[in-house]
Each structure stands twice: as C-alpha cells, then as structure tokens.
C-alpha positions in Angstrom: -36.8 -4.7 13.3 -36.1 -1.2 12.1 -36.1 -0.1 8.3 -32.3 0.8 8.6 -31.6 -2.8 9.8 -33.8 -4.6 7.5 -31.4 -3.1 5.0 -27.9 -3.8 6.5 -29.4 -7.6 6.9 -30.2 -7.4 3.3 -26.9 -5.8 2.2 -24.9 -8.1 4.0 -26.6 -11.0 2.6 -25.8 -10.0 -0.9 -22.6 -9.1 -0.1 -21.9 -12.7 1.0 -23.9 -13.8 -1.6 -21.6 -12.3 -4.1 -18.7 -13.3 -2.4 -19.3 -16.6 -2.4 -20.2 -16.9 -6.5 -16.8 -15.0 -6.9 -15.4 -17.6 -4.9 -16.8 -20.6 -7.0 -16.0 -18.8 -10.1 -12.7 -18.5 -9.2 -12.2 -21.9 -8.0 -13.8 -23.3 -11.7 -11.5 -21.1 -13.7 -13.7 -18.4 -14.9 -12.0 -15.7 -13.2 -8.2 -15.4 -13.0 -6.2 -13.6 -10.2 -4.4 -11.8 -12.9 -8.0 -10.4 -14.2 -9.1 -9.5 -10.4 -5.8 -7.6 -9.6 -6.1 -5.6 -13.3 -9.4 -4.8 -12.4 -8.6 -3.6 -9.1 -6.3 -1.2 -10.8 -8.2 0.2 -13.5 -10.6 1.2 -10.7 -8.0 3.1 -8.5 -6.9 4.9 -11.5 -9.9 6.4 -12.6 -12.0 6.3 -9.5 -11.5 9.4 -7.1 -10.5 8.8 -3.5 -11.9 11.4 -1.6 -14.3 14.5 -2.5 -13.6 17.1 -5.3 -13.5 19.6 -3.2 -10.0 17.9 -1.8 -7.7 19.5 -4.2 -5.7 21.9 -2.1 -5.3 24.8 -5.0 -9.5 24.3 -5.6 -9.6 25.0 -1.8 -7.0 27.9 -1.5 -9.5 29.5 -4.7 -12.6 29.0 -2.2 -10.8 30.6 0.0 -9.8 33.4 -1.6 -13.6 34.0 -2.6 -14.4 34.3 0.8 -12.3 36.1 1.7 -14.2 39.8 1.5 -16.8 40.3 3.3 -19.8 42.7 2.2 -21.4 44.5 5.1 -24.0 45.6 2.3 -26.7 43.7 3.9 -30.0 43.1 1.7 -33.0 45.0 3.1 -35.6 44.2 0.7 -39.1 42.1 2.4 -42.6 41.6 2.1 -43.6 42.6 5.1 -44.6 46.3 5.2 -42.2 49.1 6.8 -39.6 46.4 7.4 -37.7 46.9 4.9 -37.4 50.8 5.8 -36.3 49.4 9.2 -33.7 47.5 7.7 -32.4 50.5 5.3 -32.0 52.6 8.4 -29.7 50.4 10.4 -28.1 49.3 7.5 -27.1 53.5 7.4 -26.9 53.8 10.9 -24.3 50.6 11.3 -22.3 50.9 8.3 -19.5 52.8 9.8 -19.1 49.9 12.5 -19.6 47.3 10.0 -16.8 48.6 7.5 -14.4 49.0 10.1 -14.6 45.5 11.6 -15.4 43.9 8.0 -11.6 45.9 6.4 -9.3 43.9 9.6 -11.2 40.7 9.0 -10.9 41.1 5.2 -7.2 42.2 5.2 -6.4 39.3 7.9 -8.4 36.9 5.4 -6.4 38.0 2.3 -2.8 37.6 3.8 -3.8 34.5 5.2 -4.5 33.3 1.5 -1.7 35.0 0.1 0.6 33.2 2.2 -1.6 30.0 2.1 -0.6 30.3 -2.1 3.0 30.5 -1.9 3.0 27.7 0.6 1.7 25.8 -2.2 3.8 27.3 -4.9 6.9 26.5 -2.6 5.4 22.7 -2.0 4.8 21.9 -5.4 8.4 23.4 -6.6 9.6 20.7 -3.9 7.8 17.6 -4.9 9.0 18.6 -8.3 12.5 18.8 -7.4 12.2 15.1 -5.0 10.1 13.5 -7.8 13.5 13.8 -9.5 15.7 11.8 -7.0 13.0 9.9 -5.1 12.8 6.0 -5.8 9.9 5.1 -8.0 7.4 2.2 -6.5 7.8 -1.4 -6.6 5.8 -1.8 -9.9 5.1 -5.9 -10.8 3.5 -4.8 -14.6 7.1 -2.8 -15.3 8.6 -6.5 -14.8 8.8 -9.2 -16.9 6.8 -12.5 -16.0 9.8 -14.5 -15.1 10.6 -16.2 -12.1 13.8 -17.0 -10.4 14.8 -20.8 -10.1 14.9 -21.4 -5.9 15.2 -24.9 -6.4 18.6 -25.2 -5.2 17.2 -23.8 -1.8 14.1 -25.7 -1.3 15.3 -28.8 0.9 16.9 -25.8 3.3 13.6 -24.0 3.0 11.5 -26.7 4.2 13.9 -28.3 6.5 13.6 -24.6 8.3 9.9 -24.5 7.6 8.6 -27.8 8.6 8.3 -27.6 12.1 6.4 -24.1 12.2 2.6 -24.4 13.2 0.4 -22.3 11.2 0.3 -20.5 7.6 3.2 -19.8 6.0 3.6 -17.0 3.5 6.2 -16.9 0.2 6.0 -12.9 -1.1 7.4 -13.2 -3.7 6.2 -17.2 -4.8 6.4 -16.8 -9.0 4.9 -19.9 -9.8 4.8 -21.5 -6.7 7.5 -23.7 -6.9 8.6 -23.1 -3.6 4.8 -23.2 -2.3 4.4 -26.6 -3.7 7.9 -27.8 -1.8 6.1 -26.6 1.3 2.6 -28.3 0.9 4.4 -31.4 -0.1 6.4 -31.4 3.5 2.7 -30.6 5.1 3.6 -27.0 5.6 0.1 -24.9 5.0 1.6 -22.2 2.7 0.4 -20.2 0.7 2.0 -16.9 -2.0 1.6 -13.7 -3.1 3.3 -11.8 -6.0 2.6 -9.2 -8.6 3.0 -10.5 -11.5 -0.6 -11.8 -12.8 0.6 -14.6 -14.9 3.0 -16.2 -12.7 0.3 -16.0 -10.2 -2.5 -17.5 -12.7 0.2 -20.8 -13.2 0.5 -20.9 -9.4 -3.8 -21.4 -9.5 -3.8 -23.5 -12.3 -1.3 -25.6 -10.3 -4.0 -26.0 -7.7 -1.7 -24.0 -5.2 -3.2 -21.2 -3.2 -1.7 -17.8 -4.4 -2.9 -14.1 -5.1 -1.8 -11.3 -7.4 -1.3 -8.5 -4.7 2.0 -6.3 -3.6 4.0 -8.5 -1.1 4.8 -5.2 1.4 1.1 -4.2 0.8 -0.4 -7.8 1.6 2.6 -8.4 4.4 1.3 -4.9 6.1 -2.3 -6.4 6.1 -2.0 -9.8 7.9 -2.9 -9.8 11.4 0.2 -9.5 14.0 1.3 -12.8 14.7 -0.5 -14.1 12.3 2.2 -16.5 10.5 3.7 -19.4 11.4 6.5 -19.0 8.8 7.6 -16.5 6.3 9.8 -16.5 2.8 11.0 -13.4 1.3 12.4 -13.4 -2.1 12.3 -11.4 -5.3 11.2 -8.1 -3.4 13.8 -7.9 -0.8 16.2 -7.3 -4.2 14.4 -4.3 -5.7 13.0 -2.2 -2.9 14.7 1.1 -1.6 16.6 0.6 1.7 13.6 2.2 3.4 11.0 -0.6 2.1 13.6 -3.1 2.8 13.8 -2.3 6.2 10.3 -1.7 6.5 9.9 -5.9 5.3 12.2 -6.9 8.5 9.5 -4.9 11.0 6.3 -6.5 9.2 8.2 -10.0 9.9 9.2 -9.2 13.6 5.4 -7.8 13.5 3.5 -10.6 11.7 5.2 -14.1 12.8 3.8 -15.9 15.9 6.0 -16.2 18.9 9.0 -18.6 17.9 7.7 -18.1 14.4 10.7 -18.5 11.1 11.6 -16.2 8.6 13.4 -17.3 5.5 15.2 -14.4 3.3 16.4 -15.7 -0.4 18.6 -12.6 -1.7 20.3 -12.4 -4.7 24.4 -11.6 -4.1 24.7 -7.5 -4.6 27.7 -8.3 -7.3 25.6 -11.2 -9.0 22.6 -8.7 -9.8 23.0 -7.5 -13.0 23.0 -10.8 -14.9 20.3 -12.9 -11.8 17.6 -10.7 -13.1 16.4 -9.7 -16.4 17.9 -6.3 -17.7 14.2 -4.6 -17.6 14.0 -5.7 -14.4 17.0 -4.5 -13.2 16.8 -1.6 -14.5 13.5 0.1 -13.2 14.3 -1.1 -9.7 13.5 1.5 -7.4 16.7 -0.2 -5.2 19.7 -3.3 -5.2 19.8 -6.2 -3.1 21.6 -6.0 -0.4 24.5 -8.0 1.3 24.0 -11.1 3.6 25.7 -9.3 6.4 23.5 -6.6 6.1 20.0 -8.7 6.4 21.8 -10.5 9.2 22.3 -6.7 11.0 18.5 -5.7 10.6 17.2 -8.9 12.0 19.6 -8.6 14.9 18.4 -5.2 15.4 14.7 -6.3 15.0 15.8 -9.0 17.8 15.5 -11.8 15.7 17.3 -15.2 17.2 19.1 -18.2 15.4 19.7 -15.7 12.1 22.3 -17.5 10.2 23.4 -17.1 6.9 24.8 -19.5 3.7 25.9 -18.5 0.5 25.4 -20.3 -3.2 26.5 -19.2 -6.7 23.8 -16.3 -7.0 22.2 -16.2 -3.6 22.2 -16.2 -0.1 20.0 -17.6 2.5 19.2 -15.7 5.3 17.1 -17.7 8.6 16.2 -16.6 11.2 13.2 -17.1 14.8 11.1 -14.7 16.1 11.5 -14.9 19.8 8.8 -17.2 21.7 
C-alpha cells in the first residue's frame, strides 16, 4: 500500500468515525437540527467559495497590469562577455520588438477597456433587477408557526398508504402530518426550514431535518420516493420555483409514485399565514386549477382536486 492510500484509508475512517458520534449525539439530544442547519449557515456566510483571485473587477485589474509589455529585456549575468552579448541584441532587436510589443499592447488595452464597461454595464443591471427580482425563500424571515393540516390528514394517508417506499412532507412543521403517515405504516419522513419546528418534530421521535424543501427535493435521487407532500412552500415561492417543485416531483417519484399538494386558497392568503410571513414572500399561492395545469403538463395521471375553507388538495400519480 502506497503512502497516498494509507492516507485516504485513514481519512475515510475518521470521517466515518465522526459521522457516526454526530449521529449518536444527535439521536441522545445533544445536538439539535436547528443548531446543525445554523451552523451550516454561519459557515457559508463567512467562508469563501472559490479563490480570491475570482472577483471579476480583481481580475479585470490583473489584467490591465499586464497589459504593456516591456521589450526592455534585462541583460545583466555573471558569466563574462554575456552580458555585452545580450546589450547588443537587445540594440540590434529593439526596433522589431517595439513594433510588435505597441499592436499587442494597444490590442491588450482595448480589450480591457471594453472588458471594464462590460462590468460597469453588468453591475448597473443587477442593480436595476435586484430591484424587481423576487427575494429567496428565507425559513429565519418566518415565524415558527405551523399550519393546522389536520383536516386533510385521513385524505393524505388514504392517497399515501399504498405507495412502496419513503415518502417525503417539504414543508412537515412539526410533523403532524409525518406522524399520520408512520401511524398508517407509511415510511415518511420531513424537511422544513424553520429550526424549531423541526427540533419538536425530533423530540417527537419523528425523522425530520432543518434543510430548504426545493434544495433537499433537488438532491434526492430520481425516483427515489415512493410518495411526496408539498405544503407551506408551494404558497410562497415565485412562479418560477413553483414550477420548478412540479419537475423535481415528476423527476424524484418512482414509477406510479403519488404526489400530494396542500395549497392555501389565493383569496384566503392574507389571513392563513401570519402577516410577517406574508409579507416577505418572494411569491402567492396559486389556484387549484393552476397546480392541476402544471401536473397535466408534467404528465402526471389521476390529478384531482378538493377544496376546504382555506385550502385545497391537489393528488395526483406519476406514470408507472
């Protein structure tokens, strides 16, 4: 065995070893989803992503540095006569040098000039669409409060029931609707932003995670769910990210796989959801007839749809 793989071995086993105390500490209480997921975003903010060097006007300034080019070659060495060798050619090319070295330096300049009002034009844009542009889904600009789906959970798990493998609720709250599912023998599981909801979900003994439902959605394997509830999220995205939601379900649920959306009634928003929560919402819920369109589109069979005082309930199967 090599040096380099005596490491990886050795890396990988502390890796796992860590891992796995992360996972017992977890399981007796000492570490809280909530605290992972804060943790997790402390480090994004104040950890760089890529190399200094990636900041486009530090790279346009590199650029223009380089730019000239000095045909003045140095001719001093240590070697005798060899510098007086390199004095005379440095005479003797200069003409040829200069000539080639002003097109290469005035090509190199208006390259950079135009390089900088590209990024003077950019940067005026991104100013003018941070204006306009819908804000990200944020789960710490929202209060911890969850919806009451109780009214919906005997349709839930009657559509649920039958589905073989896991079955994920984005957005669960406290796991309410989780619980409903386990207790039917459905293996679910949640996901939602909000740290505290999450942490009741745990202390619950329910399986659930503090993580962005489009983000954790996007990073399941295709076909990879047996079932799938939507609710909280599909309210409060822009129409782009809602749409985006109906191709991770087509994309994510098994063949003959079911897909559950709870949406709150466009006209019953403003007094479903908390003010503060209505109000950073980078979008509005949509209509049942709409969420009925995009999973015909998607081609999405048996979608039906029911309406109660706030919300509707949207079903629908993945084609076998």
């Amino acid at each position: 065995m090599t040096e380099e793989q005596s490491w990886t071995v050795d890396l990988d086993k502390v890796m796992g070893e860590i891992q796995e105390e992360v996972r017992r500490r977890r399981a007796a209480g000492d570490f809280p989803p909530s605290l992972e997921r804060e943790l997790d975003v402390v480090f994004d903010r104040f950890v760089p992503v890529g190399p200094l060097d990636g900041d486009f006007g530090e790279a346009i300034k590199a650029a223009d540095r380089a730019a000239y080019i000095n045909v003045a070659v140095p001719t001093a060495s240590q070697k005798p006569g060899v510098g007086e060798v390199k004095r005379v050619l440095r005479k003797a090319m200069a003409w040829y040098l200069e000539y080639l070295a002003q097109q290469v330096t005035a090509f190199s300049t208006s390259t950079v000039r135009a390089l900088r009002t590209l990024a003077e034009r950019t940067t005026h844009l991104e100013e003018q669409m941070a204006q306009w542009r819908p804000a990200e889904d944020d789960g710490r600009d929202r209060p911890a409060e969850a919806p009451d789906l109780g009214e919906w959970d005997q349709a839930v798990v009657g559509h649920l029931s039958a589905v073989t493998g896991r079955v994920l609720h984005a957005e669960c709250g406290q796991g309410a609707m989780v619980e409903a599912l386990r207790g039917a023998g459905v293996d679910a599981y949640g996901v939602d932003p909000r740290g505290p909801l999450v942490d009741a979900a745990v202390a619950a003994g329910l399986e659930a995670w503090p993580d962005d439902p489009v983000s954790h959605l996007g990073a399941v394997a295709d076909g990879g769910l047996g079932g799938l509830v939507l609710s909280g999220c599909v309210d409060r995205l822009p129409l782009g990210r809602q749409r985006l939601l109906v191709e991770l379900a087509a994309a994510k649920l098994a063949p003959g796989g079911r897909l559950v959306i709870l949406a709150v009634k466009p006209e019953e928003w403003p007094g479903a959801v908390p003010a503060l929560e209505a109000d950073l919402a980078p979008g509005r819920p949509l209509h049942a007839v709409t969420w009925v369109h995009l999973l015909d589109r998607a081609r999405f069979e048996h979608t039906t749809a029911a309406d109660g005082a706030v919300m509707s309930l949207v079903t629908a199967v993945r084609p076998a």
